[in-house]
DOFITI-404230 format. One record per atom (N, C-alpha, C): residue number from 1; residue in three letters; atom name; z, x, y. Coordinates in Angstrom, 1 decimal. Each point is the difference from the previous one (the first is absolute). Layout:
<sites>
nr, rest, atom, Z, X, Y
NUM, ALA, CA, Z, X, Y
...
</sites>
This chain:
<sites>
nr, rest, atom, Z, X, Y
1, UNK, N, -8.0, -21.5, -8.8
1, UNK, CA, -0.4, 1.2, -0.8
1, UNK, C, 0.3, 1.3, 0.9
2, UNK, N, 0.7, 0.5, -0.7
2, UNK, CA, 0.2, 2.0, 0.4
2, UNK, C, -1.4, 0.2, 0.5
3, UNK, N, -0.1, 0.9, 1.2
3, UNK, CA, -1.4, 0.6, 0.6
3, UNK, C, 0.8, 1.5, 0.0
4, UNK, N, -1.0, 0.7, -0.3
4, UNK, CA, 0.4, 1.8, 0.2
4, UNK, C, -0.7, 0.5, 1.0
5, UNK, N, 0.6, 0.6, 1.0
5, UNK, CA, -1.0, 0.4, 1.2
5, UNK, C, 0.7, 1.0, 0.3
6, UNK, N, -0.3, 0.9, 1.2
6, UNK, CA, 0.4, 1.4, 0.4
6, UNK, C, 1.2, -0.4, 0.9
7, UNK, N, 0.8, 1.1, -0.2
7, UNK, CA, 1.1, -0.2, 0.7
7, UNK, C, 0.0, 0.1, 1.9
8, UNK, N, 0.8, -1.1, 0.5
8, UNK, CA, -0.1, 0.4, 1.4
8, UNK, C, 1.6, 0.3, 0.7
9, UNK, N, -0.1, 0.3, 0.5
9, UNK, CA, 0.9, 0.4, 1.2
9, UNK, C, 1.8, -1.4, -0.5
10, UNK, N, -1.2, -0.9, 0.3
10, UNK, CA, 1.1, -1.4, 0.3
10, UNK, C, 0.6, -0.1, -1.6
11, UNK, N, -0.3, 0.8, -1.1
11, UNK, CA, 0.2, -0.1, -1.5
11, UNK, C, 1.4, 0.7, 0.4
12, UNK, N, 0.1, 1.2, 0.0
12, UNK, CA, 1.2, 1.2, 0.3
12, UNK, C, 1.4, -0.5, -0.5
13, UNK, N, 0.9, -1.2, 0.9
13, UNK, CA, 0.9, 0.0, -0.1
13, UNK, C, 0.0, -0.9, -1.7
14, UNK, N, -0.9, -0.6, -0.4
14, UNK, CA, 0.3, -0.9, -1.6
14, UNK, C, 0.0, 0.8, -0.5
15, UNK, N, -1.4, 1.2, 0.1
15, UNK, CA, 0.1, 1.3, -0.8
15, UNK, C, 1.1, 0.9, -0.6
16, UNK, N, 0.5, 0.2, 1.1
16, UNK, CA, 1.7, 0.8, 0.1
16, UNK, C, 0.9, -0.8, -1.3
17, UNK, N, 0.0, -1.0, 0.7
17, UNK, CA, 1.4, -0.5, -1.2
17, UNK, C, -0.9, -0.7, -1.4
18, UNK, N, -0.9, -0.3, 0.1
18, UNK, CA, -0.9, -0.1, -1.4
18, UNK, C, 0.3, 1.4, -1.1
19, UNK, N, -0.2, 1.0, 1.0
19, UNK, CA, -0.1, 1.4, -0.8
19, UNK, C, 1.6, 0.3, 0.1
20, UNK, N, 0.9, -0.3, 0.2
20, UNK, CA, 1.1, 0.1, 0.0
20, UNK, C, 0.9, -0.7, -0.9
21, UNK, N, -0.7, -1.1, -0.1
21, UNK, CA, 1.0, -1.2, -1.2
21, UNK, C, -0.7, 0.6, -1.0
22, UNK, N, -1.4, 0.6, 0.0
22, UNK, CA, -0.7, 0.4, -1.8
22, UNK, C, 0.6, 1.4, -0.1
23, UNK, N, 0.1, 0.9, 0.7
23, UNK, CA, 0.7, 1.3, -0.3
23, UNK, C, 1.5, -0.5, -0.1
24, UNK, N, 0.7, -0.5, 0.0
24, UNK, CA, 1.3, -0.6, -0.5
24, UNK, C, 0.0, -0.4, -1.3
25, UNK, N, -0.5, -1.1, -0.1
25, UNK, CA, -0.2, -1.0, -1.1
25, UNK, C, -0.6, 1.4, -1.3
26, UNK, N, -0.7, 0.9, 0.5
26, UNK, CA, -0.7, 0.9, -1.3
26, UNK, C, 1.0, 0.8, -0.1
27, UNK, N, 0.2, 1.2, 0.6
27, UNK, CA, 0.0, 1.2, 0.2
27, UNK, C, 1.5, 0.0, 0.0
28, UNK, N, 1.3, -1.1, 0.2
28, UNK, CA, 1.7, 0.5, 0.5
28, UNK, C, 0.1, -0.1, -1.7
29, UNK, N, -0.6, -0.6, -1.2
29, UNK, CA, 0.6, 0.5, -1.2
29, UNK, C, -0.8, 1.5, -0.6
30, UNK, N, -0.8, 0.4, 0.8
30, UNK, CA, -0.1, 1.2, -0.7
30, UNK, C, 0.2, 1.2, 1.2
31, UNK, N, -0.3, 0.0, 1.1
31, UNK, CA, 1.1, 1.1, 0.7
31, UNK, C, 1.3, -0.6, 0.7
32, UNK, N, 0.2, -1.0, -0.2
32, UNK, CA, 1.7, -0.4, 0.8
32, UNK, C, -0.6, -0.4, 1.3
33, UNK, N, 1.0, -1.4, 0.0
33, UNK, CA, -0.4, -0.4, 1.5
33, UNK, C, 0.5, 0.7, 1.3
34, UNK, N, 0.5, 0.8, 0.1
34, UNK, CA, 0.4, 0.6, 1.0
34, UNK, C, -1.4, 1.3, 0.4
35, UNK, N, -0.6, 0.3, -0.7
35, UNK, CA, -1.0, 1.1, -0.1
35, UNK, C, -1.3, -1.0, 0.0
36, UNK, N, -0.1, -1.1, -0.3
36, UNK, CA, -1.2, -1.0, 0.5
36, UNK, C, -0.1, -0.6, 1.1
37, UNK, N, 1.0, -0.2, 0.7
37, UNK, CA, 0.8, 0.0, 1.1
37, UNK, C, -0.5, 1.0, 1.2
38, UNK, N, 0.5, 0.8, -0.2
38, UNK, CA, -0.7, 0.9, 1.0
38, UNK, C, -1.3, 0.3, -0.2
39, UNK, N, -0.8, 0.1, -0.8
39, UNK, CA, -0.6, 0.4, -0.1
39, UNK, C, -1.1, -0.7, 0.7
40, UNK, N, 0.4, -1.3, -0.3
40, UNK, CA, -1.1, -1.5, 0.1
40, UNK, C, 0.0, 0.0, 1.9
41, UNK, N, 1.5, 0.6, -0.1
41, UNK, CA, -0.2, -0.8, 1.4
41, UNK, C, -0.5, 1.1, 1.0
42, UNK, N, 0.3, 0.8, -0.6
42, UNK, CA, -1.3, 1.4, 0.9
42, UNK, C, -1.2, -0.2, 0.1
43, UNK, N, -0.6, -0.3, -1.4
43, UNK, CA, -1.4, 0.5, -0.2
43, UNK, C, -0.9, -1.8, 0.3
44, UNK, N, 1.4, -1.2, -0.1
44, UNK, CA, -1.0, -1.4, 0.2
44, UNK, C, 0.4, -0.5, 1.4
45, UNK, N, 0.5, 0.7, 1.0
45, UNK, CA, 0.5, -0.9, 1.7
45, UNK, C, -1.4, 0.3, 0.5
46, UNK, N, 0.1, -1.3, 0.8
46, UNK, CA, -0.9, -0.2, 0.6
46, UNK, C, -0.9, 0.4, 0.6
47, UNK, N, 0.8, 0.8, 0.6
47, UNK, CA, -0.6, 1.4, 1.0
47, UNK, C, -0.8, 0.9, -0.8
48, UNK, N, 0.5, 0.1, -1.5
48, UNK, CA, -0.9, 0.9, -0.4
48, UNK, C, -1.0, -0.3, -0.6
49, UNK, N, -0.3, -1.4, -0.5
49, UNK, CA, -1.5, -0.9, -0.6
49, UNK, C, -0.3, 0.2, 1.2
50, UNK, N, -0.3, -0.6, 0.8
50, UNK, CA, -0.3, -0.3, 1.3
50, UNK, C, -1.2, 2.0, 0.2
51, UNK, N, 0.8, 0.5, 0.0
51, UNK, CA, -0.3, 1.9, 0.3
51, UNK, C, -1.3, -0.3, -1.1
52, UNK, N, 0.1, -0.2, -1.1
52, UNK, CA, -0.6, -0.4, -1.3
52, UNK, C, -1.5, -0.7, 1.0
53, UNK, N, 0.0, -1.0, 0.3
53, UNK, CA, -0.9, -0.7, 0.3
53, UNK, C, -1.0, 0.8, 0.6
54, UNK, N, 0.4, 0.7, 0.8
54, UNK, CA, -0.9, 1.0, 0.9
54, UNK, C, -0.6, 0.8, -0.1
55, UNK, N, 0.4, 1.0, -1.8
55, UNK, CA, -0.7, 0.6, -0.8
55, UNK, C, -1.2, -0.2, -0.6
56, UNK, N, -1.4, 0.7, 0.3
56, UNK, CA, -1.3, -0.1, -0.5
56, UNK, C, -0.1, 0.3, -1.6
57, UNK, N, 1.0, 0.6, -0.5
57, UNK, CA, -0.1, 0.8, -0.9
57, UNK, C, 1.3, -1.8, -1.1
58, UNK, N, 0.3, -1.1, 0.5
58, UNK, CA, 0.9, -0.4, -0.7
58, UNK, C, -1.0, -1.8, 0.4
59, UNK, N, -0.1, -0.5, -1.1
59, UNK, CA, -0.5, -1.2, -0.3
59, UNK, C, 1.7, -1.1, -0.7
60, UNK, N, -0.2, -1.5, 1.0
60, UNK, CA, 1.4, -0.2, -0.5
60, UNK, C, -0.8, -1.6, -0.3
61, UNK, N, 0.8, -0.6, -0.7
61, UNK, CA, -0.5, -1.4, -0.3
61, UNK, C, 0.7, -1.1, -0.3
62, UNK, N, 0.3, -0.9, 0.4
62, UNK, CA, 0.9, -1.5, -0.4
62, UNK, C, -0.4, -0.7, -0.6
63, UNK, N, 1.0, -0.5, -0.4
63, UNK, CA, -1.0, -1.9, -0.6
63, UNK, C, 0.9, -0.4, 0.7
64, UNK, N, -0.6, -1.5, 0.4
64, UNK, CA, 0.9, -1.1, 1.0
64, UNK, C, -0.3, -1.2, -0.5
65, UNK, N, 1.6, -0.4, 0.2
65, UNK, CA, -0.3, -1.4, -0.6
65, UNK, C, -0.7, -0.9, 1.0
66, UNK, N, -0.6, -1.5, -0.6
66, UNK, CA, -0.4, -0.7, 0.8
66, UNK, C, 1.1, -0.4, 1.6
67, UNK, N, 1.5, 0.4, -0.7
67, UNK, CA, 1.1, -0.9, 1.3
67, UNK, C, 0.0, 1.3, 1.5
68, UNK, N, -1.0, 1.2, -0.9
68, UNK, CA, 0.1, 1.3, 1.0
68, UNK, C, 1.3, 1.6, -0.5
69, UNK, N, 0.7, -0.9, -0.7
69, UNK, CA, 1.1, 1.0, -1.0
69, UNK, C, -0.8, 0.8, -0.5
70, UNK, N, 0.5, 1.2, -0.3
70, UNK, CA, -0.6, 1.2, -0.7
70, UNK, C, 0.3, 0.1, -1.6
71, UNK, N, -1.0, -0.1, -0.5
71, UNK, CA, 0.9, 0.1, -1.8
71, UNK, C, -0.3, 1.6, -0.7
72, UNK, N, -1.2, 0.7, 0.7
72, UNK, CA, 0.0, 1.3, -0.4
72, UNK, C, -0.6, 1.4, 0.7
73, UNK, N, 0.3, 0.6, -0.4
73, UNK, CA, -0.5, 0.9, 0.7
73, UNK, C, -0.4, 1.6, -1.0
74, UNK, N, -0.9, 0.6, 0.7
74, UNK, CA, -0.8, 1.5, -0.5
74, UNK, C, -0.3, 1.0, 1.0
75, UNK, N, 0.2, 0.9, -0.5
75, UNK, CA, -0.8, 1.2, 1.0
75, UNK, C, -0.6, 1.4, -0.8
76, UNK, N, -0.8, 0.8, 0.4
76, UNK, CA, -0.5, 0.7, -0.5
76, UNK, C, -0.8, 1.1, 0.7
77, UNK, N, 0.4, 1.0, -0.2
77, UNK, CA, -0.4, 0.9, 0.9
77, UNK, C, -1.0, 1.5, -0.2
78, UNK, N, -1.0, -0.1, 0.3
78, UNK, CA, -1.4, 0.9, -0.2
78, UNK, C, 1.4, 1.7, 0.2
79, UNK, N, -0.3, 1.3, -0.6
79, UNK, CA, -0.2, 1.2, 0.8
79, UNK, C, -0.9, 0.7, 0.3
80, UNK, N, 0.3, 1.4, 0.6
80, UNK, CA, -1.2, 0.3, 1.0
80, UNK, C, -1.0, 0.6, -1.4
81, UNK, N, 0.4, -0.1, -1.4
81, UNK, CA, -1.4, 0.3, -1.3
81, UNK, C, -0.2, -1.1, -0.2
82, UNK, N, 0.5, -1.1, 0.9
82, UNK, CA, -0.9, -1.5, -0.9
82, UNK, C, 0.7, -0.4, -1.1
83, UNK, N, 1.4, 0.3, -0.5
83, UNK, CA, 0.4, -1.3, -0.8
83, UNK, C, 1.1, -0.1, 0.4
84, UNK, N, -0.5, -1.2, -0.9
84, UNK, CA, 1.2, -1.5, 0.9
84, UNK, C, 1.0, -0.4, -1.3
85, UNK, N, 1.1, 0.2, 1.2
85, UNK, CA, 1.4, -0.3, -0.7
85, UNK, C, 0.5, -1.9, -0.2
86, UNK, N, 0.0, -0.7, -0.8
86, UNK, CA, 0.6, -1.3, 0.2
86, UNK, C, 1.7, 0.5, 0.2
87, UNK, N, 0.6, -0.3, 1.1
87, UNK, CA, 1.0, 0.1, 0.6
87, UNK, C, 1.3, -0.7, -0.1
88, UNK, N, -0.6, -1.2, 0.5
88, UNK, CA, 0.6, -1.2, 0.0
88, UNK, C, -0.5, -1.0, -0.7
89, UNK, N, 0.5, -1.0, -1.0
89, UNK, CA, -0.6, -1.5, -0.3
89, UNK, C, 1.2, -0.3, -0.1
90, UNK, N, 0.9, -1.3, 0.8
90, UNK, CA, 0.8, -0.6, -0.4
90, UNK, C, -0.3, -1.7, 0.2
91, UNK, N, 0.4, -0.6, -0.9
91, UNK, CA, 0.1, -1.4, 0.2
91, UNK, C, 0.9, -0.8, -0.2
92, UNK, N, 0.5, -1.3, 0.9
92, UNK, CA, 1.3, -0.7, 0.2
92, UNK, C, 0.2, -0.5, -1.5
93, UNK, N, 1.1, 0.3, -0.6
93, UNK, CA, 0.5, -0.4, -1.3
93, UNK, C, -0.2, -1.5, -0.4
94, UNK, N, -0.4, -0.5, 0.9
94, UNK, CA, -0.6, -1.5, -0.5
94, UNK, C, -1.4, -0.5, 0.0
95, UNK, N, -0.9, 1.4, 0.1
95, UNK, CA, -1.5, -0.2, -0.8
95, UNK, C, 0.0, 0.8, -1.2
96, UNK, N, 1.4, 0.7, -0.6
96, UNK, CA, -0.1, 0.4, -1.2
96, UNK, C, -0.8, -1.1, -1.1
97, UNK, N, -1.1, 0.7, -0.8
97, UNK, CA, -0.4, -0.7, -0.8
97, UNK, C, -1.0, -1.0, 0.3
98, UNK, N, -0.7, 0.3, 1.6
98, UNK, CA, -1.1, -1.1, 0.8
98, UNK, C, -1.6, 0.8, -0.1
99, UNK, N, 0.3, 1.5, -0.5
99, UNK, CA, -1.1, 0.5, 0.2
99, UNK, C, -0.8, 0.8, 1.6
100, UNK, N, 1.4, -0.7, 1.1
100, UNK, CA, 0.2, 0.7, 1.1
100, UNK, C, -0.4, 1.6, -0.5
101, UNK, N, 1.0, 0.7, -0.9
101, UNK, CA, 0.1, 1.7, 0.6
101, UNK, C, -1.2, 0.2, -0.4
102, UNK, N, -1.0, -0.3, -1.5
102, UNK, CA, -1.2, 0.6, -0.3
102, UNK, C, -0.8, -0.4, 1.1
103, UNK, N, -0.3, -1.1, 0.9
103, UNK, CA, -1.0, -1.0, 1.1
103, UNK, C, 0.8, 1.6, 1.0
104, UNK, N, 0.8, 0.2, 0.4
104, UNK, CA, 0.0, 0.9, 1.0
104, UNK, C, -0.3, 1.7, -0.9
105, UNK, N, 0.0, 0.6, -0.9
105, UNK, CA, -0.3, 0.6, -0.7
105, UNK, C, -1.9, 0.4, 0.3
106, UNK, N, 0.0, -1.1, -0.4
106, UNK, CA, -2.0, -0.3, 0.1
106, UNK, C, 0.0, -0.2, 1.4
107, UNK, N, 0.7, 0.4, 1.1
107, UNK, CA, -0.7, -0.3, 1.1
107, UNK, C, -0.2, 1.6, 0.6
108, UNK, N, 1.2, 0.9, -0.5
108, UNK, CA, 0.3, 1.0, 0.3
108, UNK, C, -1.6, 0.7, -0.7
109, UNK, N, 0.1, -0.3, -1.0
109, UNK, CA, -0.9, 0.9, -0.8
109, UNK, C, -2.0, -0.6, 0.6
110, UNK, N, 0.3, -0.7, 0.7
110, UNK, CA, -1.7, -0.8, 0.4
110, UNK, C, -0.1, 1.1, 1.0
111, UNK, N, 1.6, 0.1, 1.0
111, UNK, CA, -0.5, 0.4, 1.1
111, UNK, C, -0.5, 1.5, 0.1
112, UNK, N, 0.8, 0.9, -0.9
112, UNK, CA, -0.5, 1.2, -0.4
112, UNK, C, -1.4, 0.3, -1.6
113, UNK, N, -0.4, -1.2, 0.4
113, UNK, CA, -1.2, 0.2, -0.9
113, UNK, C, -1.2, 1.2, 0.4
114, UNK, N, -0.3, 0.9, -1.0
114, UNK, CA, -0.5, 0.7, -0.3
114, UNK, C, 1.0, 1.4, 0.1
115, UNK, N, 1.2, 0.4, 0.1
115, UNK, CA, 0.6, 0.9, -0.4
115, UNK, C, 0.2, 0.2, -1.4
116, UNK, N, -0.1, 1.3, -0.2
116, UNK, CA, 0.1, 0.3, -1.5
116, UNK, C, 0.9, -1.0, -0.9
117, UNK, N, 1.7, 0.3, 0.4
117, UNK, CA, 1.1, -0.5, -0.6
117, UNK, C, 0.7, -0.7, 1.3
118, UNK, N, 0.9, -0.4, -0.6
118, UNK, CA, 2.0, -0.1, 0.8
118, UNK, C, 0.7, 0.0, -0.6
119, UNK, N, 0.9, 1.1, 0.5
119, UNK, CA, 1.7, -0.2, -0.7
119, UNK, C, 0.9, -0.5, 0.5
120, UNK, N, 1.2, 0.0, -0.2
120, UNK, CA, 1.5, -0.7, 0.3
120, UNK, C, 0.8, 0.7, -0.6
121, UNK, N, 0.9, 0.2, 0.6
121, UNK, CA, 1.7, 0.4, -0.6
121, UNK, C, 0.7, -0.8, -0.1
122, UNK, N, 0.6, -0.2, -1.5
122, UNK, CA, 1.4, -1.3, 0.0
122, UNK, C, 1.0, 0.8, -0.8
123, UNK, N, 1.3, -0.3, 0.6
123, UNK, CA, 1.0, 0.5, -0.2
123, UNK, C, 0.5, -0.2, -1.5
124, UNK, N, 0.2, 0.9, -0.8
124, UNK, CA, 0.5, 0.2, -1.8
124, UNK, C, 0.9, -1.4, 0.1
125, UNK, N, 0.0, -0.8, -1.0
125, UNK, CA, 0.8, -1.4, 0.1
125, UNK, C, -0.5, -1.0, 1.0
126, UNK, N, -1.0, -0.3, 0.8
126, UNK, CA, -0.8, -1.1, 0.3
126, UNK, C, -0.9, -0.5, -0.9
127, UNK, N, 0.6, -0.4, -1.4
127, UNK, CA, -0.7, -0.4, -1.4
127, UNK, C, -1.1, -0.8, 0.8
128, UNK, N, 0.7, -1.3, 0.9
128, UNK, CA, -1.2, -1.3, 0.2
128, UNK, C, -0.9, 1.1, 0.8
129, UNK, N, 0.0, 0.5, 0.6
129, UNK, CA, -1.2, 0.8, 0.9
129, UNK, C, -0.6, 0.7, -0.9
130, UNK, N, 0.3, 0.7, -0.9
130, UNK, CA, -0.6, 0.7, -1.2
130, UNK, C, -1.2, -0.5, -0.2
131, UNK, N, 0.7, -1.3, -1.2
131, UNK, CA, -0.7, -0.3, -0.3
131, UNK, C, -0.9, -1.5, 0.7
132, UNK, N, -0.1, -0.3, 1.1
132, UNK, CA, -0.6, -0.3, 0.5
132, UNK, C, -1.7, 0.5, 0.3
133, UNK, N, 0.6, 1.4, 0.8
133, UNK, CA, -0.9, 0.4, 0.0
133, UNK, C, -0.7, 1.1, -1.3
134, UNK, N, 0.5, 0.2, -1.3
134, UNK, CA, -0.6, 0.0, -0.8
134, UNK, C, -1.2, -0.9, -0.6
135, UNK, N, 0.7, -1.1, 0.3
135, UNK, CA, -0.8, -1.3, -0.1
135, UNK, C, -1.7, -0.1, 0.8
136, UNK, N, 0.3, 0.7, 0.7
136, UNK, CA, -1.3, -0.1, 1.0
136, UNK, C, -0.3, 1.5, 0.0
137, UNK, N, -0.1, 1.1, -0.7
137, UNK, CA, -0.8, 0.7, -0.5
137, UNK, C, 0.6, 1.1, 0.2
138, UNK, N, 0.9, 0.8, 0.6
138, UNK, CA, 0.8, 1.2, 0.8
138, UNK, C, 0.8, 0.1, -1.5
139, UNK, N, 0.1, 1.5, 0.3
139, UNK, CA, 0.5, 0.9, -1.2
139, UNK, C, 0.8, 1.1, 0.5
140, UNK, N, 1.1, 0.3, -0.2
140, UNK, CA, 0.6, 1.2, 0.0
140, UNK, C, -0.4, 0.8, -0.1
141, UNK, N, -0.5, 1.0, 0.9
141, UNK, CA, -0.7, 1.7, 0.4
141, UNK, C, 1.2, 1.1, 0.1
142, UNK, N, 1.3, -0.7, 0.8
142, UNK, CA, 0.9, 0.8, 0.2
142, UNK, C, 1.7, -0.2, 0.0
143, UNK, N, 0.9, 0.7, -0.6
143, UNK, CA, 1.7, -0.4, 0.4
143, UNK, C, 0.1, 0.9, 0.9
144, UNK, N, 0.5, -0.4, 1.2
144, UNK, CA, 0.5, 1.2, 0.7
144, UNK, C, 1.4, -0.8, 0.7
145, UNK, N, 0.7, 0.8, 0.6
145, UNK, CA, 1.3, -0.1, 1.0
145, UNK, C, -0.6, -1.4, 0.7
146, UNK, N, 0.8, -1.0, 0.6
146, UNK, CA, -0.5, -1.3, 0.6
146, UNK, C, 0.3, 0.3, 1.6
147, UNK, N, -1.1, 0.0, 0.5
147, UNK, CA, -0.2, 0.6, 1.6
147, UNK, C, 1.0, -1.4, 0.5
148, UNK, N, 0.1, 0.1, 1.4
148, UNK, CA, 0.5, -0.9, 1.0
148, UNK, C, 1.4, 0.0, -0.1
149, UNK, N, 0.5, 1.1, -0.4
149, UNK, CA, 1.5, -0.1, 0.5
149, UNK, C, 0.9, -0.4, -1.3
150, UNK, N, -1.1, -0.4, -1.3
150, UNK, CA, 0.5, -0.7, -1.5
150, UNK, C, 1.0, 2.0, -0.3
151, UNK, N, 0.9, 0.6, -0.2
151, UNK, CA, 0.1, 1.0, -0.5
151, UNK, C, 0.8, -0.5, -0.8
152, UNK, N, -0.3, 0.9, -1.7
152, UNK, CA, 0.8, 0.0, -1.0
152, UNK, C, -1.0, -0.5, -0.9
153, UNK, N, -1.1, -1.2, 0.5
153, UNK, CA, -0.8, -0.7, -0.9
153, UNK, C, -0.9, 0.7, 0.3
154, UNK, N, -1.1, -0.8, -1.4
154, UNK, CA, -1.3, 0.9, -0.1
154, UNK, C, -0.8, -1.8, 0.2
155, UNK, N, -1.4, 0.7, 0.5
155, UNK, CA, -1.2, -1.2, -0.3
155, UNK, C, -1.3, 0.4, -0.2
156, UNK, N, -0.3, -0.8, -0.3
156, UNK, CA, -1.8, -0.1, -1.1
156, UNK, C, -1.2, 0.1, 1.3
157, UNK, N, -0.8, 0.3, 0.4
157, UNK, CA, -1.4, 0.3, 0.1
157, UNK, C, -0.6, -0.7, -0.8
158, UNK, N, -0.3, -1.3, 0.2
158, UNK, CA, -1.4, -0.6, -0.4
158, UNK, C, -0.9, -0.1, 0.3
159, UNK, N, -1.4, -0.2, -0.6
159, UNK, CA, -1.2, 0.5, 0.5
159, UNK, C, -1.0, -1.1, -0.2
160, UNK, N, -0.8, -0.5, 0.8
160, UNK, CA, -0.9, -0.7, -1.3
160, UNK, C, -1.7, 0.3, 1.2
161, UNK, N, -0.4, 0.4, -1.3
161, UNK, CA, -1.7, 0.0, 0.2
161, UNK, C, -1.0, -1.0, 0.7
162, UNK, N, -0.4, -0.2, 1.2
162, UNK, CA, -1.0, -0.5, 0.7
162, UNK, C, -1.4, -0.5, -0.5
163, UNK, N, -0.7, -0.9, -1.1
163, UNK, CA, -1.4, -0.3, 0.5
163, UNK, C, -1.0, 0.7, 1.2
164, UNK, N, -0.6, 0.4, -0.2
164, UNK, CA, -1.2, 0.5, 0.7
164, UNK, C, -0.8, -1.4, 0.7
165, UNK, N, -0.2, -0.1, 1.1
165, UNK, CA, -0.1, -0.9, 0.8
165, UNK, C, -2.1, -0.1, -0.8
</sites>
């Protein structure tokens, strides 16, 4: 059985090319692989999760398989007014359809229990991310230009409303 636990140190290098084969696999048919490409490999090397780790302000999470392999990963990050961005959720293309992304989804959202909301940005044409997370309650608040280097495209601001603890 997949166990979801906090990310450590010794995670880093699976992390990198986990978030690297899923920002490929999504993202080269709607901004071109050459612009996913750089981009991934800026913003997912090692060195820079790793920098990640060390941040008070940034909560990161895995699931691991029983053999120790990584099959997913999240992150999520508080600002200094207290809301928290879902950042990152990627998971290895062969727990599509296991229930993995919602199981890491719900871990994100336990850990910041009692914050009003959380949002996420997903890039215009990430339909399965869409509606995924449509699925689990987050709504379009905003289109705006797609931060991280995406230029030309636009992406959605999703939102979804918190329970009162």
């Amino acid at each position: 059985m997949t166990q979801i636990r906090t990310m450590t140190e010794e995670d880093v290098p699976s992390v990198s090319q986990l978030l690297g084969e899923s920002w490929r696999r999504t993202y080269s048919p709607i901004i071109g692989a050459e612009t996913t490409a750089r981009i991934s490999d800026g913003r997912h090397a090692p060195q820079k999760i790793a920098a990640e780790l060390a941040d008070d302000n940034k909560m990161s999470f895995v699931a691991e398989r029983p053999d120790g392999s990584i099959a997913g990963y999240a992150m999520a990050e508080m600002d200094e007014t207290g809301d928290v961005m879902l950042d990152r959720l990627h998971i290895d293309k062969s727990e599509f359809g296991t229930g993995l992304a919602a199981d890491m989804l719900h871990a994100v959202l336990a850990a910041h229990s009692g914050i009003p909301s959380i949002a996420l940005e997903v890039i215009e044409g990430n339909d399965r991310a869409i509606a995924f997370y449509r699925k689990h309650g987050f709504e379009v608040v905003e289109r705006r230009p797609a931060s991280h280097g995406v230029e030309g495209h636009a992406s959605f601001i999703m939102r979804r409303l918190l329970p009162r603890a």
